[in-house]
C-alpha positions as CSV (number, residue, x, y, z in Angstrom):
1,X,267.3,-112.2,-132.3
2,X,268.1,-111.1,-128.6
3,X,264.9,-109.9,-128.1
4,X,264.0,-113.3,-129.0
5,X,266.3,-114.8,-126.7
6,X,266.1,-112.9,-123.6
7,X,262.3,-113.8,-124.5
8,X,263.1,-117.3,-123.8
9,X,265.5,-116.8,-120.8
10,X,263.0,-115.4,-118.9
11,X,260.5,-118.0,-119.9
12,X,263.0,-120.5,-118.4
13,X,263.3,-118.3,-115.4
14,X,259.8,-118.1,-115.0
15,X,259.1,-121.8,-115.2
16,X,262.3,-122.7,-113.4
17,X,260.5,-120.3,-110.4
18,X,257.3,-121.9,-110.8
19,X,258.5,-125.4,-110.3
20,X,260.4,-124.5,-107.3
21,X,257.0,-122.7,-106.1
22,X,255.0,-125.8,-106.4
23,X,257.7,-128.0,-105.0
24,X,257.7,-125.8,-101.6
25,X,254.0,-125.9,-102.0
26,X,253.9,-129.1,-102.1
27,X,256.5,-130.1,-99.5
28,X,254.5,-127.5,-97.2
29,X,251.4,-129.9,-97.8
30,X,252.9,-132.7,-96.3
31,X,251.5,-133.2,-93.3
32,X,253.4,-132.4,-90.1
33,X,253.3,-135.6,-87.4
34,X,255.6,-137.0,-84.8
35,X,257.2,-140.2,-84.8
36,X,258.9,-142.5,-82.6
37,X,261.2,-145.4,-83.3
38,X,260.6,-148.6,-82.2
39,X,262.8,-149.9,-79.5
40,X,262.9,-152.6,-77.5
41,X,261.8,-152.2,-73.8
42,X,260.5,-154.0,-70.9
43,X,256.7,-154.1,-70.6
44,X,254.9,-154.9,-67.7
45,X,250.9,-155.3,-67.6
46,X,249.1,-153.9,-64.4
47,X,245.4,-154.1,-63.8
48,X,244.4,-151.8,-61.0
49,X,240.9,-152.2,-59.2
50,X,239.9,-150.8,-55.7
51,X,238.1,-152.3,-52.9
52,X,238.7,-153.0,-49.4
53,X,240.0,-155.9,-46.9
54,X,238.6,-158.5,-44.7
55,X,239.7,-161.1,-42.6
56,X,239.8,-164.6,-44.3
57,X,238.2,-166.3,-41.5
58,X,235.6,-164.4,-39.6
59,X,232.3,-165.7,-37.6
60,X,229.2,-163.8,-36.5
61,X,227.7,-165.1,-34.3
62,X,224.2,-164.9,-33.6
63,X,221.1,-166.1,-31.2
64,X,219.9,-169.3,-31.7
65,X,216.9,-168.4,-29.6
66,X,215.0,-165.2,-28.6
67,X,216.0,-163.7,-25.2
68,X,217.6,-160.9,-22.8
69,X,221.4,-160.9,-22.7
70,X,221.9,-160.9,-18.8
71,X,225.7,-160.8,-19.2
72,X,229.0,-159.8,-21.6
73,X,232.1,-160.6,-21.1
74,X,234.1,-159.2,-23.7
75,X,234.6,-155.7,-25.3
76,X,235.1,-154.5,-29.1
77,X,239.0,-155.6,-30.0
78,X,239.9,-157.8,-27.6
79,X,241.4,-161.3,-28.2
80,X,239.3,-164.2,-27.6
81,X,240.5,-167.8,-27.3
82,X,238.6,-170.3,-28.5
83,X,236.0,-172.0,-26.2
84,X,236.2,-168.5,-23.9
85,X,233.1,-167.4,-22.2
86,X,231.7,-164.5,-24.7
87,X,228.0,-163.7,-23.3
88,X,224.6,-165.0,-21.9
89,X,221.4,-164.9,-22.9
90,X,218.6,-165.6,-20.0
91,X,218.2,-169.5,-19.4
92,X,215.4,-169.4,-17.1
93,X,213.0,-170.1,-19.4
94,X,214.9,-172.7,-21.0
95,X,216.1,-174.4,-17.7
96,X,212.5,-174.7,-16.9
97,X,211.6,-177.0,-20.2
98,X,214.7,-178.6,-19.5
99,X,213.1,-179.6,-16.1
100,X,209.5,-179.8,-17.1
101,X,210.7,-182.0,-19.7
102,X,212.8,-184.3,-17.3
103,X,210.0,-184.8,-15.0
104,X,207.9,-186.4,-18.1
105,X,210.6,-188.4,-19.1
106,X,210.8,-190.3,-15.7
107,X,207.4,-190.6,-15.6
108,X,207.5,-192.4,-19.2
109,X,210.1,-194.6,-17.8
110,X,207.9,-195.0,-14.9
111,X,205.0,-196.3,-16.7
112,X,207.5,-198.3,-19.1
113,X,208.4,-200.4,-16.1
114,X,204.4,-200.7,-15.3
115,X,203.7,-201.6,-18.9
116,X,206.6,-204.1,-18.7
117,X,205.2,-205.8,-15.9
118,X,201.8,-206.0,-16.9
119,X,203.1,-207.1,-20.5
120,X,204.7,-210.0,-18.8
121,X,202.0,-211.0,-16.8
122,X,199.6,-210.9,-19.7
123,X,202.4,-213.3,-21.6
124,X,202.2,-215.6,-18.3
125,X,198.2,-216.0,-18.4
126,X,198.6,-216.8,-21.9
127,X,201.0,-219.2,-22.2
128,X,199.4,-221.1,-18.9
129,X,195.8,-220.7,-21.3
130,X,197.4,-222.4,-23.6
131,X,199.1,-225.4,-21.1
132,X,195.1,-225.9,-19.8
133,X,193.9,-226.2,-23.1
134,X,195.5,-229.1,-24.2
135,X,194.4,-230.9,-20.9
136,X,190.9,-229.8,-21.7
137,X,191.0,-227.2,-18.4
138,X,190.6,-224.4,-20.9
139,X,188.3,-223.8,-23.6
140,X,189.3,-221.4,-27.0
141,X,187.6,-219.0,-26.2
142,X,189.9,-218.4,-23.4
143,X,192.5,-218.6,-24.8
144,X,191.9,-216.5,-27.6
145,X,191.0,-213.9,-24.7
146,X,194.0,-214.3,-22.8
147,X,196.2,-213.8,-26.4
148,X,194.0,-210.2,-26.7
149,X,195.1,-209.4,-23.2
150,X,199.0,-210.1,-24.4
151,X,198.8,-208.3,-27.4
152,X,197.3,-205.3,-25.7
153,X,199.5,-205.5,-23.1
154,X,202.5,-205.6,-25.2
155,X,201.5,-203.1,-27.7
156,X,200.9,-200.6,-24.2
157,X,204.8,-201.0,-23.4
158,X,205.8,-200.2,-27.0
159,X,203.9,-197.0,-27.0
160,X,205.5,-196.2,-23.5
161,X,208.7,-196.8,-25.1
162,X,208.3,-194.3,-28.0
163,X,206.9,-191.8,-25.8
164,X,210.6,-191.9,-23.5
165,X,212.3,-192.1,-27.1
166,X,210.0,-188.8,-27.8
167,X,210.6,-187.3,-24.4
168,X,214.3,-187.9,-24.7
169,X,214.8,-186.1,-27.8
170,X,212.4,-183.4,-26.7
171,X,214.9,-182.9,-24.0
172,X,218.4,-183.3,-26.1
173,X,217.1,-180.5,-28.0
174,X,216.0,-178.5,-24.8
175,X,219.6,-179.1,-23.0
176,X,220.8,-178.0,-27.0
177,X,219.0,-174.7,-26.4
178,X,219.9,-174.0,-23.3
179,X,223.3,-174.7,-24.1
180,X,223.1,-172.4,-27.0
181,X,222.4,-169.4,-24.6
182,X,225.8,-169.7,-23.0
183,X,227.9,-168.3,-26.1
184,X,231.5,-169.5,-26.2
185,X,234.3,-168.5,-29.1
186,X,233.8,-170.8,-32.0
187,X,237.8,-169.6,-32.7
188,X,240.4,-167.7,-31.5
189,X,240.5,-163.5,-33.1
190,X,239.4,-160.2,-32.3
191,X,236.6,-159.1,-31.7
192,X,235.8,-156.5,-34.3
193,X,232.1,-156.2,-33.4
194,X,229.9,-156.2,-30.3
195,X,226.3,-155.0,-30.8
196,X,225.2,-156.6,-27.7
197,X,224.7,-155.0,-24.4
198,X,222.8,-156.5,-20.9
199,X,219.4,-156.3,-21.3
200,X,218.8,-155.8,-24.7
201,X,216.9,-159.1,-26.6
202,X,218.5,-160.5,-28.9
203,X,216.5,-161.9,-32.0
204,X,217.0,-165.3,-33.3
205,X,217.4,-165.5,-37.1
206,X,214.5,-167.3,-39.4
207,X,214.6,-168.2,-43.2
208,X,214.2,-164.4,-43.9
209,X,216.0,-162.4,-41.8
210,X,219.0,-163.1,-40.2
211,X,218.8,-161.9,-36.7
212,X,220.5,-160.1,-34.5
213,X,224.5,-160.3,-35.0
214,X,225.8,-160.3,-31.6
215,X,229.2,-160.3,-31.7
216,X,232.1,-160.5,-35.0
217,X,235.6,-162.9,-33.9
218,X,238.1,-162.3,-37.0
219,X,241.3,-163.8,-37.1
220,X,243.7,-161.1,-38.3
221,X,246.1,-162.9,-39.1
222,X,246.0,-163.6,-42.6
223,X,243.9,-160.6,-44.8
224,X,242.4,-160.2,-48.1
225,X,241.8,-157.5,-50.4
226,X,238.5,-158.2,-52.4
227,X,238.3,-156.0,-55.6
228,X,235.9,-156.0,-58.8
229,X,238.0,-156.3,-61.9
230,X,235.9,-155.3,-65.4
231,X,235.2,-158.2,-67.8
232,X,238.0,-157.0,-70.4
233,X,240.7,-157.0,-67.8
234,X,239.4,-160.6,-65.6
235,X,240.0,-162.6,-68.7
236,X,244.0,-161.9,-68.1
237,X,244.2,-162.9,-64.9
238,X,245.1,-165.9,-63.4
239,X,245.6,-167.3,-60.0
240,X,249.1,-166.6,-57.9
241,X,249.4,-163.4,-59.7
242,X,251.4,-161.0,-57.8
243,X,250.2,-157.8,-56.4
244,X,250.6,-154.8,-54.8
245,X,248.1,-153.2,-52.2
246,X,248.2,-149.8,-50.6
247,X,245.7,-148.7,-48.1
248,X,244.4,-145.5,-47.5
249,X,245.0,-145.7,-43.7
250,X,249.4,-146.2,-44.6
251,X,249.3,-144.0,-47.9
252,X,253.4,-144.8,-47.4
253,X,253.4,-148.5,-47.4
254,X,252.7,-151.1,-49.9
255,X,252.3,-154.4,-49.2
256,X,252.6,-157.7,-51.4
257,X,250.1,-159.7,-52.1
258,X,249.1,-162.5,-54.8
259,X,245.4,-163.3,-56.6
260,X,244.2,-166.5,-54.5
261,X,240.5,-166.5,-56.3
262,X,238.9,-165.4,-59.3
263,X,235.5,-165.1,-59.8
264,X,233.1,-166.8,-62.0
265,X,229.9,-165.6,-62.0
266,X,229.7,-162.2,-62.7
267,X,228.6,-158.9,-60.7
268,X,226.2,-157.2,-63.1
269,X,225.7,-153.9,-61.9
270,X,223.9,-150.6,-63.6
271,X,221.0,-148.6,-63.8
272,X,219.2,-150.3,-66.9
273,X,219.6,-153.7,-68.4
274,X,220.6,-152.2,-71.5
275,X,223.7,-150.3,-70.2
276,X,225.5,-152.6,-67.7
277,X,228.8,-152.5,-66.5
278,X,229.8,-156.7,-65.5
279,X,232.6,-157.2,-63.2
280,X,234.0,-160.4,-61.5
281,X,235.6,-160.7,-57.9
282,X,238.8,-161.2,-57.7
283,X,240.2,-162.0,-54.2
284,X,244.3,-160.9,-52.9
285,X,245.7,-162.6,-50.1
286,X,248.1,-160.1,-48.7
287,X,251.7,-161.7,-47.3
288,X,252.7,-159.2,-45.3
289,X,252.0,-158.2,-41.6
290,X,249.6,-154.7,-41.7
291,X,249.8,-152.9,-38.3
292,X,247.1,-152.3,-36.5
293,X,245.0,-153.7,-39.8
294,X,240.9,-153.0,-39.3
295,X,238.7,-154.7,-41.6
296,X,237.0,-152.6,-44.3
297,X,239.8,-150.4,-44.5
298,X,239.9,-149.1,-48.6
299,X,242.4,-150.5,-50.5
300,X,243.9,-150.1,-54.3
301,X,245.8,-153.3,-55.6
302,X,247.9,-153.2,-58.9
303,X,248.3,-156.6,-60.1
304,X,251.0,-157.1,-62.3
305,X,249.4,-159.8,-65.0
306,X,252.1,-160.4,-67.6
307,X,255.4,-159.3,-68.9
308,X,257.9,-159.0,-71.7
309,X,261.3,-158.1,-71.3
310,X,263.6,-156.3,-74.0
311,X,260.7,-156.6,-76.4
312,X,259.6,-154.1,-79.3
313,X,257.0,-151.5,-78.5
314,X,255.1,-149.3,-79.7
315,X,253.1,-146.0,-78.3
316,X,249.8,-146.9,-77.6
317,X,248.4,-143.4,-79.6
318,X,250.2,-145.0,-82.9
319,X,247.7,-148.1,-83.1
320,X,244.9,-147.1,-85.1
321,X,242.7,-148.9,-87.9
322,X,241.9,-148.1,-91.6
323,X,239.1,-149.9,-94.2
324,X,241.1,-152.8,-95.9
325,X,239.9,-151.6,-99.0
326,X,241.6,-148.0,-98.4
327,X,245.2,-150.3,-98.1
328,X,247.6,-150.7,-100.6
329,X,249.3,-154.6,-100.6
330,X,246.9,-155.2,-97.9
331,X,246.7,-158.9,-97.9
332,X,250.0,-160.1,-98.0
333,X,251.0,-157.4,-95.4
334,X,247.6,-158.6,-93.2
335,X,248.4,-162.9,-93.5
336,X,252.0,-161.9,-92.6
337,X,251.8,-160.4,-89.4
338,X,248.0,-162.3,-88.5
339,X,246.5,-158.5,-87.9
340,X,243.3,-158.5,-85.9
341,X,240.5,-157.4,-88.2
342,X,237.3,-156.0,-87.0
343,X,233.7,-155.7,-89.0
344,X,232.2,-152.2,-89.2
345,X,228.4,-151.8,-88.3
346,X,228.6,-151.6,-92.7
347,X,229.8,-155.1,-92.7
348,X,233.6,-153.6,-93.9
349,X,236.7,-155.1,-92.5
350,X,239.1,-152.9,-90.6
351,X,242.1,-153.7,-90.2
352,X,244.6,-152.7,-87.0
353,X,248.4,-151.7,-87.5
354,X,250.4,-147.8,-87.5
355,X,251.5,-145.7,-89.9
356,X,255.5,-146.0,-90.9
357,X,257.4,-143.0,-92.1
358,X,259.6,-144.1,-95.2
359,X,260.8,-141.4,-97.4
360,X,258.6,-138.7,-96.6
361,X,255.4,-140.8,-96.7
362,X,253.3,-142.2,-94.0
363,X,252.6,-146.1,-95.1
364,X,249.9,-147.7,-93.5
365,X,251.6,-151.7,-91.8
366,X,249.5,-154.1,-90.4
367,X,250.4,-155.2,-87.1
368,X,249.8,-157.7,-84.0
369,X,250.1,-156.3,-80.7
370,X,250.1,-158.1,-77.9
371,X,250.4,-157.3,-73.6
372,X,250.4,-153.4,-73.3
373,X,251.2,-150.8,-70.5
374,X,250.4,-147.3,-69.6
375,X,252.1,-145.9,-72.6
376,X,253.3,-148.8,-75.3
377,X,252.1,-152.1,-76.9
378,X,254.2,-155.2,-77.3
379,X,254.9,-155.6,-80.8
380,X,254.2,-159.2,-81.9
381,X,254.7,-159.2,-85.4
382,X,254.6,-156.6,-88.1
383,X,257.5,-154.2,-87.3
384,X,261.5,-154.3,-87.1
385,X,263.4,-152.2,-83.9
386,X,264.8,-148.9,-85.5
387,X,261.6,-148.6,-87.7
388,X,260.0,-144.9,-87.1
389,X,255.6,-144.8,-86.7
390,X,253.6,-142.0,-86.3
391,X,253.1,-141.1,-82.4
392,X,251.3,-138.1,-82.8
393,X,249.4,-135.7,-83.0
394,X,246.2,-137.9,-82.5
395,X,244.3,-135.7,-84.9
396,X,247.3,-136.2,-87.8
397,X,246.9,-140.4,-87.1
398,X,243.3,-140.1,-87.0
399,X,243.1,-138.2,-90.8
400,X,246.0,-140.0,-91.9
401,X,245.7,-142.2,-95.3
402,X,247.8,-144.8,-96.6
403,X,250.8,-143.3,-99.2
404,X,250.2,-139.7,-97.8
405,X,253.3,-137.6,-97.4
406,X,254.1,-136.6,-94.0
407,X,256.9,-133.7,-92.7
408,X,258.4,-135.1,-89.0
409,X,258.4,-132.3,-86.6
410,X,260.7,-131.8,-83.7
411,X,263.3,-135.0,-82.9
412,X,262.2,-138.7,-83.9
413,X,262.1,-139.9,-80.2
414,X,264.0,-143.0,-79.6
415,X,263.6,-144.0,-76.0
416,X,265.7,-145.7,-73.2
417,X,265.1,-149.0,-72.6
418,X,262.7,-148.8,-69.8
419,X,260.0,-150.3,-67.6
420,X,256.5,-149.5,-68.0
421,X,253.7,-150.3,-66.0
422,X,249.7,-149.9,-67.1
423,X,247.7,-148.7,-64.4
């Protein structure tokens, strides 16, 4: 009878020992993640994009006719003031169709006055044909020949006349071009370019080529930064954004600035038309004064897009996606919050949210995010502050399945309140 029972102690044991086995084993299966709980912070959306500034009003100026320069009067950043003497291109050839020109116009006026006078001496015989011929002095004949003489007459002075108004455009457009080769500031700047130098010839532009750029007048005083912002990030933006720009020249200095143009058409650029990258131009006017500013500098601009203050976040790592069909109470969770879904290339729905840890197990929520920064997404609907998700590791979120237990490692980071920026 003891034998018996000390039998059955030990199977107790035994099994008492193998359940406590299997609940260690089993509690060492859980996978270890880290979590996070959701706080409420303030978020702050940056695009950042890199290009370089310009002057918002420049002018190059260019020949308007082919020529030697005989003469410059102004050197590479210097201030100019509008209607200042700049440089000359040689007018002798130009002064002489200006004269030669002239010359035929006074001889056109000239023979106008001839024509004139013959015009009304013809108009004379005629209407003295016609006084005769009532009296019988003049037969019809004559007349008739003294009308031909009036109406050739008067048809002579009318081509005289178009030829002066000929000869006097001819030489409006002559005095034009020699005008032209006495180059004055269209508007007051610096100079930031002179490519012209006495006794080089300077090449007037045609519909193919734009000929020679003499000289570049910028006015400094208000600057842009031009960037190219990608597709997914130009669709946030909108005009009177505010920015910052740094330059490479003042790596200590920022300087404000705010989006004054947004581009519509897009810049495609790539190496194939299959893989392109599409980016827009966005212009910054900059508010601030830069010292001793030189166009083309490089520049980096951060424009701050939208923000949310004291709102819950999220890490960005903790949004992932799962099949809807792998979800348990999918649907009601999904209409709740409005998740965004997506199609696989297998025509299955996935569905976006994170994984909360409840009593030892990761569940799967559907959530709507909405601005983001460097390190979080603004929670839109789908989560309560003080709720814990799974931040990490990414390989733990990325196997992770709805229901499955999980074992926290280290401290459930909770987070200060805190700015963050995206860059």
């Amino acid at each position: 009878m003891k034998k018996r029972y000390f039998f059955l102690v030990g199977i107790a044991v035994v099994v008492v020992i193998l359940v406590l086995v299997n609940l260690k084993a089993r509690q060492q299966r859980a996978l270890p993640v880290q979590a996070e709980e959701v706080v409420g912070r303030d978020i702050t959306m940056v695009i950042s994009a890199s290009g370089s500034i310009r002057p918002k009003r420049k002018v190059d100026i260019s020949a308007s006719n082919i020529g030697k320069v005989t003469k410059v009067a102004v050197k590479e950043g210097e201030y100019v003031e509008k209607g200042q003497f700049l440089l000359q291109i040689d007018p002798v050839e130009l002064e002489s169709t200006v004269a030669r020109i002239e010359a035929m116009h006074e001889a056109a006026k000239a023979n106008e006055r001839q024509a004139a006078a013959q015009a009304a001496q013809a108009k004379s015989d005629y209407e003295r044909a016609k006084t005769l011929l009532e009296g019988g002095y003049r037969t019809t004949q004559e007349v008739d020949a003294a009308k031909t003489n009036y109406d050739v007459a008067a048809a002579r002075l009318e081509a005289v006349i178009q030829d002066i108004a000929q000869y006097r455009a001819n030489l409006e457009s002559a005095r034009h071009s020699l005008k032209e080769v006495t180059i004055i500031a269209p508007m007051s700047g610096i100079v930031t370019r002179r490519n012209a130098e006495e006794g080089e010839i300077a090449i007037m532009g045609t519909l193919n080529n734009l000929g020679t750029v003499l000289l570049t007048i910028a006015d400094l005083s208000t600057i842009e930064t031009e960037i190219e912002v990608d597709e997914t990030e130009v669709t946030h933006m909108k005009l009177g954004d505010k920015a910052k720009v740094t330059l490479d020249a003042f790596p200590d200095t920022s300087f404000t600035g705010e989006v004054t143009e947004i581009g519509n058409s897009p810049i495609v650029s790539g190496a194939s038309a299959t893989q392109q990258g599409v980016d827009f131009k966005v212009v910054i006017t900059i508010l601030d004064t830069i010292p001793k500013v030189r166009p083309g500098l490089s520049a980096d601009a951060e424009i701050t897009v939208a923000e949310a203050k004291g709102t819950p976040a999220i890490p960005i790592q903790s949004l992932t996606a799962r099949r809807k069909r792998d979800l348990k109470g999918y649907k009601a969770a999904a209409d709740s919050t409005n998740a965004d879904t997506t199609k696989t290339g297998t025509g299955e729905t996935e569905v976006e949210g994170v994984f909360v840890v409840k009593d030892g197990k990761a569940l799967f929520r559907p959530v709507k995010v909405g601005i983001s920064s460097q390190k979080y997404f603004q929670v839109v609907s789908g989560l309560e502050p003080g709720e814990k998700v799974v931040s990490g590791n990414f390989k733990a979120i990325r196997e992770l399945k709805d229901g499955q237990r999980v074992k926290i490692t280290g401290k459930v980071e909770k987070g200060a309140k805190e700015k963050e920026k995206a860059k």
